[in-house]
C-alpha positions in Angstrom: 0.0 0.0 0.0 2.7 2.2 0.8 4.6 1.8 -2.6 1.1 2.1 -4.2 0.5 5.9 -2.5 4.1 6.9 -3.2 3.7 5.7 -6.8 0.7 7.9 -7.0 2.0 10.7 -5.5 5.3 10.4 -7.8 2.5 10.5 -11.1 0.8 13.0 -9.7 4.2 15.4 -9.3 4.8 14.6 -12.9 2.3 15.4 -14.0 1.6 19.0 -12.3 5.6 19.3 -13.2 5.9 18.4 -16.5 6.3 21.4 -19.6 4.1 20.9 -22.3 4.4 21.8 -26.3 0.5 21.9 -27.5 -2.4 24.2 -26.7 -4.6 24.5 -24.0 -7.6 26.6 -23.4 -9.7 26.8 -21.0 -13.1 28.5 -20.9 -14.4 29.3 -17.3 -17.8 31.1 -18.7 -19.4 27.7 -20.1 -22.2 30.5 -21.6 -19.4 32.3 -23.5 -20.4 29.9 -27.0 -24.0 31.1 -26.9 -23.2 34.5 -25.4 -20.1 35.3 -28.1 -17.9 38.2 -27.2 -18.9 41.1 -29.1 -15.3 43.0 -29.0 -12.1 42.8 -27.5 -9.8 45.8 -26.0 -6.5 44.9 -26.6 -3.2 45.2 -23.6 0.0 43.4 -24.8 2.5 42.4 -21.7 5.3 43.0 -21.9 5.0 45.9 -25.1 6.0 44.0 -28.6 5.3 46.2 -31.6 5.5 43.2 -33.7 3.1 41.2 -31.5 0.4 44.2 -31.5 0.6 44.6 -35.0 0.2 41.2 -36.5 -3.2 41.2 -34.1 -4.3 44.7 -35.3 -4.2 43.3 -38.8 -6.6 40.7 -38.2 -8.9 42.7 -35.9 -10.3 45.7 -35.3 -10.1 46.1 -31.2 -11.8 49.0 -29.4 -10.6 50.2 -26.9 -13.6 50.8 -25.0 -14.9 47.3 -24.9 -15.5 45.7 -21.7 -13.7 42.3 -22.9 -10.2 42.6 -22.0 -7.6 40.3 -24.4 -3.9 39.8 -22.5 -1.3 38.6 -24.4 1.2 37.8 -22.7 4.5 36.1 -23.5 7.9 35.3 -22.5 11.3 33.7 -23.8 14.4 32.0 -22.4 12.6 29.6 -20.0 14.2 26.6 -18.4 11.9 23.7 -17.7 13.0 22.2 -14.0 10.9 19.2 -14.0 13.8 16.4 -13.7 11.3 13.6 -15.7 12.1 15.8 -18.9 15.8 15.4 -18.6 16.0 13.2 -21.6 13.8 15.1 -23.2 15.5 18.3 -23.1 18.8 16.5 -23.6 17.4 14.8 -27.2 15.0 16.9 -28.8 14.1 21.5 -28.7 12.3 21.6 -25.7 10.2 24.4 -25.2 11.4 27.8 -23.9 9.1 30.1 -25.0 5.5 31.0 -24.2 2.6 32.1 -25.9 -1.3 33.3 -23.7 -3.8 34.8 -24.8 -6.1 35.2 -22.1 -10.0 37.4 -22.2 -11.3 38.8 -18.9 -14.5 40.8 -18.1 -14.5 43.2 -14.9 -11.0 41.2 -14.2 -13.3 38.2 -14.0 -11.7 35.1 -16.3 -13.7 33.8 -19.4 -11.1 32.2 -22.2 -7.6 31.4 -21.9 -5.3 29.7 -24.4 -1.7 28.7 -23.7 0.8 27.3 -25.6 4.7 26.5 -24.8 6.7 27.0 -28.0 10.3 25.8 -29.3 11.5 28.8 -30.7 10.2 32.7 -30.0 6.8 33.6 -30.6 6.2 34.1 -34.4 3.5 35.5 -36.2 2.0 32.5 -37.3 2.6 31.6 -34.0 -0.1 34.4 -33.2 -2.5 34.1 -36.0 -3.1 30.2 -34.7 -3.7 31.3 -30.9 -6.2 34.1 -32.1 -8.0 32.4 -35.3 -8.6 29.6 -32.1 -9.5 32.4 -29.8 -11.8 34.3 -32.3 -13.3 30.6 -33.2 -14.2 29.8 -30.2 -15.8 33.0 -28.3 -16.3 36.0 -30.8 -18.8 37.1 -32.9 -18.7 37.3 -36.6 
């Protein structure tokens, strides 16, 4: 029993430890797909020119809407979970991150992260928010 629980417990750490390299969103209003957002204000964190424009160009944000879109991303990070070891060692492991994440009065609706190999491109960009606009804005 005792090797059972720390087996378990060992899973579990791996789990809540491990980097990943695909997708995730989560949506916290399960309403959001009937109730579409209507518009999006855009705040970029840090500032990237390059980042803000390849969104402007596909969509028109107001900066007066309630619906607040984050982007947020970073570069240079180091995975410490010591089950990817190999991993890291034998392939690109991610070091770069991409989230996109929309909040109404600072309450969570829609958020999509993704770990990347390289830094965030603009493909990179046009994936997360085709998914975004997909899944929660209007037409």
């Amino acid at each position: 029993m005792k090797h059972l629980t720390y087996t378990l417990l060992l899973c579990l750490a791996f789990i809540l430890t491990a980097c990943s390299d695909s997708a995730m969103v989560k949506i916290f209003d399960k309403n959001i797909s009937k109730n579409r957002v209507p518009c999006l204000r855009l705040v970029v964190f840090p500032p990237d020119e390059a980042l803000e424009l390849t969104l402007h160009e596909m969509y028109n944000f107001d900066a007066n809407c309630e619906y607040r879109l984050e982007v947020t991303q970073k570069g240079g990070i180091v995975c410490n979970s010591n089950q990817n070891a190999a991993k890291k060692t034998l392939s690109n492991f991610p070091s770069t991150y991409l989230r996109m994440d929309v909040s109404k009065e600072g309450k969570p609706l829609y958020s999509y992260y993704i770990d990347l190999r390289n830094h965030v491109s603009s493909e990179d960009i046009e994936d997360a928010f085709s998914r975004l606009k997909k899944d929660i804005l209007k037409d």
